[in-house]
PLY file of the C-alpha trace (Angstrom):
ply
format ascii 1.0
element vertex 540
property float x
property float y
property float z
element edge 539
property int vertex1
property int vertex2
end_header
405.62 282.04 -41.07
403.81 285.58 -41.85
405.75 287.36 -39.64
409.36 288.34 -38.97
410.68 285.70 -36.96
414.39 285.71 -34.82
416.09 283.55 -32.30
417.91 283.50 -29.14
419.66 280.49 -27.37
421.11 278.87 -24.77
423.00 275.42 -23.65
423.47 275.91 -20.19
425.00 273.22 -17.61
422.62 271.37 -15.78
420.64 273.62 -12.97
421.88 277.24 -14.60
419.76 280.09 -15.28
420.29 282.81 -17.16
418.18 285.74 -18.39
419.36 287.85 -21.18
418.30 290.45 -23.47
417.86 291.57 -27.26
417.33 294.25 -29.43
415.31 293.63 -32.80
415.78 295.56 -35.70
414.16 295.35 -38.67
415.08 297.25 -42.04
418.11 298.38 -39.73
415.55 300.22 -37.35
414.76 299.47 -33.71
411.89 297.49 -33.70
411.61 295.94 -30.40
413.48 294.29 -27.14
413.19 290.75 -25.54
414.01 289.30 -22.70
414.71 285.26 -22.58
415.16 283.21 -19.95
416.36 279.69 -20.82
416.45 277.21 -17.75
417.52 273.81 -16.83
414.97 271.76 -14.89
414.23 268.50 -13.66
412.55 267.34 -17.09
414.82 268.88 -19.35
414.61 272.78 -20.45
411.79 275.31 -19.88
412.74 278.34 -22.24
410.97 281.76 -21.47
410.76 285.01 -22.78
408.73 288.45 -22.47
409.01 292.20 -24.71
407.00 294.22 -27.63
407.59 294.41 -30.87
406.64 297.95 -32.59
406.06 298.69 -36.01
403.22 297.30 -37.67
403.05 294.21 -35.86
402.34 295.40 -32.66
402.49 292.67 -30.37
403.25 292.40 -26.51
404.17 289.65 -24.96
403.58 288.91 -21.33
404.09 285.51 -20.82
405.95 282.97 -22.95
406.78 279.54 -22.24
407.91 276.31 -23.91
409.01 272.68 -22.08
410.80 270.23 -23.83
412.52 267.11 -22.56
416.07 266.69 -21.77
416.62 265.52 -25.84
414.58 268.99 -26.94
411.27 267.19 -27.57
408.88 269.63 -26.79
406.13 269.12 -23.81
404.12 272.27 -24.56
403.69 275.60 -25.10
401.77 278.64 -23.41
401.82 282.27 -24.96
399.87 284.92 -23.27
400.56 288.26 -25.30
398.25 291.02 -27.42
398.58 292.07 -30.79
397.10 295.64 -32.11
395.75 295.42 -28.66
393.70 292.75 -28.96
393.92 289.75 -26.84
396.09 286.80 -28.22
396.66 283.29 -26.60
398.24 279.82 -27.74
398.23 276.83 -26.34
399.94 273.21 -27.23
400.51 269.97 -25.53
402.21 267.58 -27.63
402.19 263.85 -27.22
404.47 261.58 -29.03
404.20 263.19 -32.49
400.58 264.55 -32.35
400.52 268.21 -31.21
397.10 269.68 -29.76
396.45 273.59 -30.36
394.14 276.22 -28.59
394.24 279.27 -30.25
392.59 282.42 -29.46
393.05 285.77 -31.24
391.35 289.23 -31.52
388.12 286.74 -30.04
388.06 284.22 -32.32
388.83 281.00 -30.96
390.09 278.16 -33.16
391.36 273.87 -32.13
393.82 271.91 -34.29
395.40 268.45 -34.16
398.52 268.26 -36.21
400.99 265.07 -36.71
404.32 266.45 -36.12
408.21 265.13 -36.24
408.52 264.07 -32.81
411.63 266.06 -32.47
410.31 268.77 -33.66
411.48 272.91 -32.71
408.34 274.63 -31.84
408.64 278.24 -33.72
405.27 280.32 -33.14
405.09 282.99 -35.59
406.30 286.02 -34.59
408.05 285.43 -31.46
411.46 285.44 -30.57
412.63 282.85 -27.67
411.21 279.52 -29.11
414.21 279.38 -31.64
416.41 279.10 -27.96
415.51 275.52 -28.91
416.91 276.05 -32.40
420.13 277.70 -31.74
421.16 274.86 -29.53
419.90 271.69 -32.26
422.44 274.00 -34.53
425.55 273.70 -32.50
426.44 270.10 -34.06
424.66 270.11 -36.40
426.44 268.83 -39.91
425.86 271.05 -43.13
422.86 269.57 -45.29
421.10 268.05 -42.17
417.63 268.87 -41.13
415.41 269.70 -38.65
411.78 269.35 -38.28
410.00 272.40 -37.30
406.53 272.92 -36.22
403.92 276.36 -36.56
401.85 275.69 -33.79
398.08 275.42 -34.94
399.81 275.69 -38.81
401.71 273.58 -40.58
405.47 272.01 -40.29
408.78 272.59 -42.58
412.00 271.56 -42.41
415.06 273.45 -41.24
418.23 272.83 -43.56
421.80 273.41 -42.04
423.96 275.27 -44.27
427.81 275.85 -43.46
429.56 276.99 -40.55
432.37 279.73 -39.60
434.33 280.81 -36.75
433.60 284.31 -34.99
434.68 286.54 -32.43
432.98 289.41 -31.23
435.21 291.52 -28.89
432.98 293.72 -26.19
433.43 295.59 -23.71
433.76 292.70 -20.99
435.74 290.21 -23.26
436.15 288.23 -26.38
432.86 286.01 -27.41
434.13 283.14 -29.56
431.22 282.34 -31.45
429.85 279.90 -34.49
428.02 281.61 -37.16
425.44 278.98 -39.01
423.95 279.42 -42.40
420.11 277.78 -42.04
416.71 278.13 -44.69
413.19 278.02 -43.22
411.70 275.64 -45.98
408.62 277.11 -45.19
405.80 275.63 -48.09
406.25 278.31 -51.04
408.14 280.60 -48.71
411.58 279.75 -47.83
413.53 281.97 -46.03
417.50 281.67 -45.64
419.35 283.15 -42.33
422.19 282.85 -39.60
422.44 281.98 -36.35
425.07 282.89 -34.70
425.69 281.20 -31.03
428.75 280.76 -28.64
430.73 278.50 -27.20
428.04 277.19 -24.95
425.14 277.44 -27.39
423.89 280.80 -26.74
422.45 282.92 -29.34
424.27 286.13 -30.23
422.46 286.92 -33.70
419.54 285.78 -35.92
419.22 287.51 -39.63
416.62 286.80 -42.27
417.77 289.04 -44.74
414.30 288.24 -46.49
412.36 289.79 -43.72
414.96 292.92 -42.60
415.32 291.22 -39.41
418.34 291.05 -36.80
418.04 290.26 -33.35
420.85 290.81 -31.38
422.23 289.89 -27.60
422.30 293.49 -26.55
426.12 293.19 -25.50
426.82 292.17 -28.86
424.83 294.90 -30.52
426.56 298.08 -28.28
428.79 300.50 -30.43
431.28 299.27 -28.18
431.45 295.69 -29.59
433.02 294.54 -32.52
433.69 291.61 -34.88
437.58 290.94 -34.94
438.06 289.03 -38.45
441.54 288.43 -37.76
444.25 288.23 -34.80
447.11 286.86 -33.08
447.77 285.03 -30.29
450.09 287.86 -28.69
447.82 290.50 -29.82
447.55 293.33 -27.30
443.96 295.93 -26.99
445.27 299.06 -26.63
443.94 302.61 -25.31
445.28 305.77 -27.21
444.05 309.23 -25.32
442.80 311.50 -27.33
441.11 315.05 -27.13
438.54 314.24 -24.66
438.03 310.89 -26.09
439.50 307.44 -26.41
440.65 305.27 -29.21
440.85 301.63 -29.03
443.27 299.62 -30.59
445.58 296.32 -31.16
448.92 296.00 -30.73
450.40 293.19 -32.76
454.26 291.82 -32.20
456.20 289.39 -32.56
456.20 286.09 -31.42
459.38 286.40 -30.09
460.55 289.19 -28.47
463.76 291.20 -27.86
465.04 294.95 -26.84
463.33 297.52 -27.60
460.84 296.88 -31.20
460.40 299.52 -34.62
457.01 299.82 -34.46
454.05 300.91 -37.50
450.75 302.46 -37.35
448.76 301.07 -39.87
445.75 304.13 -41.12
442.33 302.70 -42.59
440.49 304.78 -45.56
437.35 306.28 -45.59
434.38 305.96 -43.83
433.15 303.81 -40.76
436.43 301.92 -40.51
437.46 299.78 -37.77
440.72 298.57 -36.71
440.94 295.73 -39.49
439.75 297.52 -42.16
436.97 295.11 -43.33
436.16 295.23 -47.21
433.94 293.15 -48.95
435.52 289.82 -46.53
439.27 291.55 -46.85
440.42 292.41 -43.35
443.12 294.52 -45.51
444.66 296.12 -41.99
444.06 293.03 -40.06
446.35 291.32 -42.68
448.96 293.54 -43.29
449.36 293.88 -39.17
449.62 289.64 -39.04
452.34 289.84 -41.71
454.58 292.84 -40.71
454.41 291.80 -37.27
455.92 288.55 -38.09
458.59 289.83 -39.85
459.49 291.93 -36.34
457.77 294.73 -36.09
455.24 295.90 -33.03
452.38 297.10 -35.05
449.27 299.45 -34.39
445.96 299.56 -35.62
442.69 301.06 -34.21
439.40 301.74 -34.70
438.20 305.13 -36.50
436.91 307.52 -33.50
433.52 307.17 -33.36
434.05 303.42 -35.01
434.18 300.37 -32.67
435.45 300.67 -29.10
436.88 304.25 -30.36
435.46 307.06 -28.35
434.78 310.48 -30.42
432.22 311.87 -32.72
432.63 310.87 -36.47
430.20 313.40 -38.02
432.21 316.27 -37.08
435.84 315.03 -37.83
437.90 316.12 -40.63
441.26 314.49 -42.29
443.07 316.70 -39.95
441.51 315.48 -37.04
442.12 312.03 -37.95
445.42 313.12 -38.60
445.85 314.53 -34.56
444.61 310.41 -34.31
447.72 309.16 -35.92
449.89 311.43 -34.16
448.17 310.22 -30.81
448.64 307.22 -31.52
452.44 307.77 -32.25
453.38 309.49 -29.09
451.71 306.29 -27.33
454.01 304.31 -29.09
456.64 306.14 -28.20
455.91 306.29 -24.63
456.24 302.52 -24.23
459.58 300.93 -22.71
459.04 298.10 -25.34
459.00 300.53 -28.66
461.68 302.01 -30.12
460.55 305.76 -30.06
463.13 307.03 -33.11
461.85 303.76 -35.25
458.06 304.55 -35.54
456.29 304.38 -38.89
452.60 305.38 -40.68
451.67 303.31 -43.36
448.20 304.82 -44.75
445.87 302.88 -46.90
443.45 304.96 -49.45
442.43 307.91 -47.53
444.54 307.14 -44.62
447.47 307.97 -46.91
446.58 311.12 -47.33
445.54 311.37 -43.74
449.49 310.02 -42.58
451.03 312.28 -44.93
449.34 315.08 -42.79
450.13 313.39 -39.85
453.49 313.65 -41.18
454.29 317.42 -41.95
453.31 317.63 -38.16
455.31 315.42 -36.51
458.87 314.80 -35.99
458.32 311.45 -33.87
457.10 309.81 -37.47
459.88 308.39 -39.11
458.75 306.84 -41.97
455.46 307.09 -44.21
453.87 304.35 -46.50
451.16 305.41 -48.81
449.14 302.10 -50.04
446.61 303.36 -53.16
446.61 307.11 -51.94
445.49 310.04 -54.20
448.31 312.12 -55.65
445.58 314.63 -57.07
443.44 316.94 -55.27
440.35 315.44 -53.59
437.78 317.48 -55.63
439.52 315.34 -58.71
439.26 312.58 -57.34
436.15 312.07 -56.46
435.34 313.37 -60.12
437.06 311.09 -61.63
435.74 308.34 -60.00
432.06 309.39 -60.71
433.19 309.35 -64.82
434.67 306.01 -64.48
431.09 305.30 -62.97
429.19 306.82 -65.58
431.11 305.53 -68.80
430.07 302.12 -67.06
426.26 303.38 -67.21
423.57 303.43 -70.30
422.68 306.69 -69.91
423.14 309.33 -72.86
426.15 311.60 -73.17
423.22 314.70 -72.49
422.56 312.91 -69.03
426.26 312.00 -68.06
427.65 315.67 -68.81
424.57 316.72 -66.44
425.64 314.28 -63.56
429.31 315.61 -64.28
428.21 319.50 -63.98
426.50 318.73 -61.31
429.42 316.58 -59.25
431.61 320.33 -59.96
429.25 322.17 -58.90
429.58 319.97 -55.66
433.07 320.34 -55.58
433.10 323.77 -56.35
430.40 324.53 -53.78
432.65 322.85 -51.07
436.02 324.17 -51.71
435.17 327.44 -51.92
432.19 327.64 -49.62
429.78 329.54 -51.42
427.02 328.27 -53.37
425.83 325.37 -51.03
422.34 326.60 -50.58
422.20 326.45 -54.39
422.62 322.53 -54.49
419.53 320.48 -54.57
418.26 319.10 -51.05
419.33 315.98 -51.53
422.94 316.71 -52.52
423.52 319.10 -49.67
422.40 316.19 -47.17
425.35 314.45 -48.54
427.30 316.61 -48.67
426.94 317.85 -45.20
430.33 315.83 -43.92
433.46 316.95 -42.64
435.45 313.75 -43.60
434.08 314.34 -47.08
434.19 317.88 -47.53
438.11 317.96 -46.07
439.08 315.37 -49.16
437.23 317.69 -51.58
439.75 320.15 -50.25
443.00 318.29 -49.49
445.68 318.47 -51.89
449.05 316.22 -51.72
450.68 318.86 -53.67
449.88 321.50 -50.63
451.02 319.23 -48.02
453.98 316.58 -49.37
456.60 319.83 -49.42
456.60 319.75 -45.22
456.76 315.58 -45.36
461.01 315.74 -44.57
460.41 311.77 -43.89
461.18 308.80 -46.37
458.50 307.27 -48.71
456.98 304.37 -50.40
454.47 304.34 -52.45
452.69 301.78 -53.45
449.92 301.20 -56.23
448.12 298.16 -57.84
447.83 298.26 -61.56
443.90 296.98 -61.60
442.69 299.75 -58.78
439.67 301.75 -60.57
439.45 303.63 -57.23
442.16 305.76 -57.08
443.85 305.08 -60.55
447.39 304.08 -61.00
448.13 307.73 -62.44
448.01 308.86 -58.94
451.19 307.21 -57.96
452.97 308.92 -60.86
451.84 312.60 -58.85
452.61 311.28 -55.52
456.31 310.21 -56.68
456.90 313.39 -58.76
455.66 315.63 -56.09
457.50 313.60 -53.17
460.84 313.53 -55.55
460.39 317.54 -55.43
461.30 317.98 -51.72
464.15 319.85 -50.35
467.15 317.56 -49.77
465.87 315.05 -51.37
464.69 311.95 -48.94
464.56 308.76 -49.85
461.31 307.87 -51.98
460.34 304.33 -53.47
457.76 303.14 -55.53
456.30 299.71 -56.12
453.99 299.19 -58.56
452.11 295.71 -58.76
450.34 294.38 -61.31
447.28 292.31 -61.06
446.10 294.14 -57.63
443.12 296.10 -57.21
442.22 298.79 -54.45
442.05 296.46 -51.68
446.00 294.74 -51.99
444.12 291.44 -53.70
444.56 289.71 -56.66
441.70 291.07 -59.40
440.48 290.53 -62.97
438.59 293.76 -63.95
439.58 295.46 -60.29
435.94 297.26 -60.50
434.53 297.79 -57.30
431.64 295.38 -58.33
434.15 292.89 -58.88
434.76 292.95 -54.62
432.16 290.29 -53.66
432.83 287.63 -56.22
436.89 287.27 -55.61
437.88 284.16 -54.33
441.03 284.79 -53.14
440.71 287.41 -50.22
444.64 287.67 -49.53
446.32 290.28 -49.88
449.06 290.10 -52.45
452.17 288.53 -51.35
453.66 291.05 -54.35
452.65 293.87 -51.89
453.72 292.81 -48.84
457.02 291.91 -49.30
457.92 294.98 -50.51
456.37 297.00 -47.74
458.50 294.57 -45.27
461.65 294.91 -47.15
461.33 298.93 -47.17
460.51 298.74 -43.45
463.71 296.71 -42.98
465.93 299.08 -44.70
464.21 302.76 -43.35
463.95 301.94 -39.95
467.32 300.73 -39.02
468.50 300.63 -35.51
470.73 303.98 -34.22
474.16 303.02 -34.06
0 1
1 2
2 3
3 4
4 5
5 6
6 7
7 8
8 9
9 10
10 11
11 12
12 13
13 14
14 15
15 16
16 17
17 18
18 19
19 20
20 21
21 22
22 23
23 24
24 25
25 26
26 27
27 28
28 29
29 30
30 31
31 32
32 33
33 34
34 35
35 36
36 37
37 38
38 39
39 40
40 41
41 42
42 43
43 44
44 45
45 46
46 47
47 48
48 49
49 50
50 51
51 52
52 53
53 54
54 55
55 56
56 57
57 58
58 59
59 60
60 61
61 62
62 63
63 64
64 65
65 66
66 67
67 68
68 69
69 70
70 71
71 72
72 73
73 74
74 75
75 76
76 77
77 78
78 79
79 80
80 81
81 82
82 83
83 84
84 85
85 86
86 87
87 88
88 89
89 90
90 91
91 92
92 93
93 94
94 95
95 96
96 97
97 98
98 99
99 100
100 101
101 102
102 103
103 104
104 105
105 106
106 107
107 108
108 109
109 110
110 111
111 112
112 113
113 114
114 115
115 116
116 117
117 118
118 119
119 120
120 121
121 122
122 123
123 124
124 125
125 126
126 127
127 128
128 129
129 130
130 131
131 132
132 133
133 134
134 135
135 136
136 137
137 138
138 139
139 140
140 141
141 142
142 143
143 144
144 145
145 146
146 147
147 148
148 149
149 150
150 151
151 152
152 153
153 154
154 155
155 156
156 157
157 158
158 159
159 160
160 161
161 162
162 163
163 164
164 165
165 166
166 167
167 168
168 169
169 170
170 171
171 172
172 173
173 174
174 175
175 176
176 177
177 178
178 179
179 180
180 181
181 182
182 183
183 184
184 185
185 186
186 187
187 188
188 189
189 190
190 191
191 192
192 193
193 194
194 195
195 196
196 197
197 198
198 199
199 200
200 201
201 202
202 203
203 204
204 205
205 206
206 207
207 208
208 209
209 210
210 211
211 212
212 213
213 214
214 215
215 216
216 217
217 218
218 219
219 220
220 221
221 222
222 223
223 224
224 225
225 226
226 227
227 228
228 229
229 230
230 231
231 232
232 233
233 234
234 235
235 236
236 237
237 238
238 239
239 240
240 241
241 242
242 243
243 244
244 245
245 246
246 247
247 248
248 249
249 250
250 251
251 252
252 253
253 254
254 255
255 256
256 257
257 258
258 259
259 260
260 261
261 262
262 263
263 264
264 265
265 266
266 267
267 268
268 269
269 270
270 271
271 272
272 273
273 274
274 275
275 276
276 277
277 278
278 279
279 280
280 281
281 282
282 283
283 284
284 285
285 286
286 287
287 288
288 289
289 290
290 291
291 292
292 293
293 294
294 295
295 296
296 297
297 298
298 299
299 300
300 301
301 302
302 303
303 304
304 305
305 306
306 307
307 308
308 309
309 310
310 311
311 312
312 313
313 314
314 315
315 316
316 317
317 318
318 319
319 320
320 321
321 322
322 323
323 324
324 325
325 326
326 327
327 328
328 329
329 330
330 331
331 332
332 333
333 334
334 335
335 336
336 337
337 338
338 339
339 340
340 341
341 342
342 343
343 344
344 345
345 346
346 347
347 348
348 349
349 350
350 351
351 352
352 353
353 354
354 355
355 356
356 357
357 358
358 359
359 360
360 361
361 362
362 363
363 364
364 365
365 366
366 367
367 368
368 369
369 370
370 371
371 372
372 373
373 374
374 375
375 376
376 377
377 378
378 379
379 380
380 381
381 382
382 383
383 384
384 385
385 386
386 387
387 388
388 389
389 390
390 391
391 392
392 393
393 394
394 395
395 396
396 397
397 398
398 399
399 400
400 401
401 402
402 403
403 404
404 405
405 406
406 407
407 408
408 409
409 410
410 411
411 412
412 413
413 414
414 415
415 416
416 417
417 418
418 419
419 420
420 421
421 422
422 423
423 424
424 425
425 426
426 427
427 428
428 429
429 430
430 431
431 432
432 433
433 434
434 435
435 436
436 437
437 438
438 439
439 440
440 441
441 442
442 443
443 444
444 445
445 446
446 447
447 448
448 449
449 450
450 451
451 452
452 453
453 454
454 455
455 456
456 457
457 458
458 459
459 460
460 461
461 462
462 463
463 464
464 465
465 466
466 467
467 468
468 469
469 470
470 471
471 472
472 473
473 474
474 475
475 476
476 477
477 478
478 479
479 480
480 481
481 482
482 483
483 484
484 485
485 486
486 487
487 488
488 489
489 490
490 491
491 492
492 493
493 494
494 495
495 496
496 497
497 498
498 499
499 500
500 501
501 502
502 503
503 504
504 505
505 506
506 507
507 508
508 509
509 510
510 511
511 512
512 513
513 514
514 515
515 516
516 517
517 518
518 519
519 520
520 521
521 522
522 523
523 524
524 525
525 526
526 527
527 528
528 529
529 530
530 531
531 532
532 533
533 534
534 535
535 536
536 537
537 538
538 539
């Protein structure tokens, strides 16, 4: 297969239709659409499909089609398309397992008879719909079994089934359970592994070949708007949270059963592109902490960054105090709901988002509570400098070349903070630079904002996290314990845990992708439920 190849699907009850398109991406770019039209007919299935494909490839396709019988044994094939503008046209019949190719391209004209599986998937190289056939062979299909495949006018290979796993997608016009599929092309000396992912019915939603950059995705499933959900309940609730001239989307999370009016926590995700769950390297660390406080009886909030997900808003041009006005949005929704328990309301902030609740909470009353899970106690500036010398004292690079990168990363800082000497910074640096989420952390300072947070606090800090080191709990408690009359502050520190609430050998970010266990640690729950318990008590 020389070409980038993806899929689309559908299994469709008898006599339905259905026409549906896809965006292909390759490298991450837009590279192309499709449409596909898979239908039932009195034979069996006729699949369709029509679109270009930019980039270097260059190919337009007017008119695809491909019959097989009602077991998907194909009948024949007809592709009418151009590539670089010249003409380009295929045509097979296939009888019993001998298939019978026409090929002409850029004017040269070429016949072939091949022996193929008699079952076989007919994938032309490189268009999109034939793998419709594919997608639905797939559905129940057993790990390790394969599937004969043929290139028209080429050669054949084997498909090999790898394992499955449960998805949903949540878009804007409902949830999409889906089935994602591990499969390899065992193309002759170039094997290429992938996923299909398909729905209830058999309809693609996603093809990747990682080898070949490509995705091609059901447009609905490929919006902003649309998101996986890695975890949820069966009482879950989406939520809307008005903002300033925007909307964030949420979910609400209570218990199963319900009674009077519910204390209720807003959970705060950490830097960058963040959805509601929080996803981290297959930890839904939000997603999990909402399931587990909310069985323990508490209504609990989390949302998608704005910008991020379903959440309206511009990311580029947001700051921690914007996402603090978030939190505090979010809060007052809470409290506006005849089922919450406006004077029991807590923020529970996880990396950045602790520092982004304990703004949140020098602002507003309505807060009663704040949890701060692996937050920075030092200025952001240090942070961030720290980190890059725990980075570099895990690189081979001379001390000449590490004190550079170090000068430099001040310099950075420095720049940022103060505002002066940005133009100075190479290119590259000020590219990077150029963001408002970052360039507020550079600035933000616990120390500056934890003497207006009146509100009890719980800190909480794993003894393997390399990201913000455990140090930084010691700040936060000494600065919190610093406050004017005193309120309440508790800290939990947990051994064994890394940045992202698991259990962790080295707790190096590198470490991430290879844990097994992708829980977080009972040893960090509990206490965050048993504090909850205590704080936010009903009024008498």
């Amino acid at each position: 297969m020389r070409a980038a190849c993806a899929a689309l699907a559908v299994a469709l009850p008898a006599a339905a239709d259905a026409q549906e398109s896809f965006s292909v991406y390759i490298r991450g770019v837009a590279a192309g659409a499709e449409q596909i039209g898979v239908a039932r007919t009195a034979e069996g299935w006729t699949i369709s499909g029509s679109g270009r494909l930019a980039a270097s490839v260059d190919l337009v396709t007017r008119r695809l089609q491909i019959r097989y019988d009602a077991e998907w044994k194909p009948i024949d094939l007809t592709i009418d398309a151009t590539m670089r503008a010249q003409p380009l046209s295929l045509r097979t019949t296939v009888s019993g397992t001998t298939a019978t190719s026409h090929v002409v391209n850029a004017g040269q004209v070429a016949d072939k008879v091949d022996a193929i599986a008699a079952d076989a998937v007919l994938l032309p190289s490189p268009f999109w719909a034939p793998f419709a056939a594919l997608a639905q062979r797939t559905r129940d299909a057993a790990s390790g079994a394969m599937i004969p495949a043929y290139i028209p006018g080429q050669a054949s290979f084997n498909i090999r089934i790898g394992e499955s796993s449960p998805e949903q997608i949540q878009t804007v016009s409902g949830l999409v359970v889906a089935r994602r599929t591990a499969i390899t092309l065992a193309i002759p000396n170039a094997p290429l592994d992938g996923e299909i992912w398909s729905d209830a019915t058999g309809r693609l939603l996603r093809l990747t070949i990682p080898g070949q950059g490509l995705d091609v995705v059901r447009e609905d499933i490929a919006a902003v708007s649309s998101r996986r959900v890695t975890i949820s309940r069966a009482n879950d609730e989406q939520v809307k949270i008005g903002g300033s001239g925007f909307t964030l989307v949420g979910t609400l999370s209570r218990p199963e059963r319900v009674g009077g009016r519910l204390p209720a926590v807003v959970l705060v995700g950490g830097s960058g592109p963040r959805d509601r769950d929080e996803l981290v390297s297959g930890v839904p660390i939000l997603g999990q902490l909402a399931g587990a406080i909310a069985n323990a009886g508490f209504a609990v909030l989390r949302y998608d960054k704005r910008g991020i997900g379903q959440s309206g808003g511009r990311t580029e041009s947001a700051s921690l105090a914007d996402f603090a006005e978030d939190v505090r949005a979010a809060v007052k929704m809470l409290s506006d709901r005849k089922d919450i328990d406006p004077k029991r309301i807590a923020v529970i902030g996880h990396s950045e988002g602790g520092a982004i609740a304990l703004l949140a909470a020098s602002k507003e009353k309505r807060i009663a509570a704040v949890g701060l899970l692996e937050a920075h106690g030092t200025s952001g500036a240090d942070l961030i400098l720290a980190q890059q010398k725990r980075a570099l004292d895990r690189m081979t690079l001379t001390p000449e070349e590490k004190q550079a990168k170090i000068d430099l990363q001040k310099r950075v800082n420095e720049a940022v903070v103060s505002g002066k000497g940005l133009d100075q910074l190479p290119p590259e640096i000020r590219r990077q630079a150029d963001n408002m989420e970052f360039q507020s952390l550079l600035s933000n300072d616990p120390a500056k904002v934890m003497p207006d947070v009146k509100q009890p606090l719980l800190i909480v800090q794993g003894s393997l996290d390399t990201q913000v080191e455990p140090y930084n709990a010691d700040r936060l408690e000494a600065l919190a314990r610093k406050r004017k009359n005193s309120p309440p502050v508790e800290v939990v520190r947990v051994a064994g845990v890394n940045h992202l609430l698991v259990p962790a050998k080295t707790g190096e970010a590198e470490e991430y992708a290879s844990l097994k266990d992708k829980n977080i640690s009972p040893d960090v729950i509990q206490p965050i439920i048993a504090w909850l318990q205590k704080t936010l008590v009903p009024a008498k």
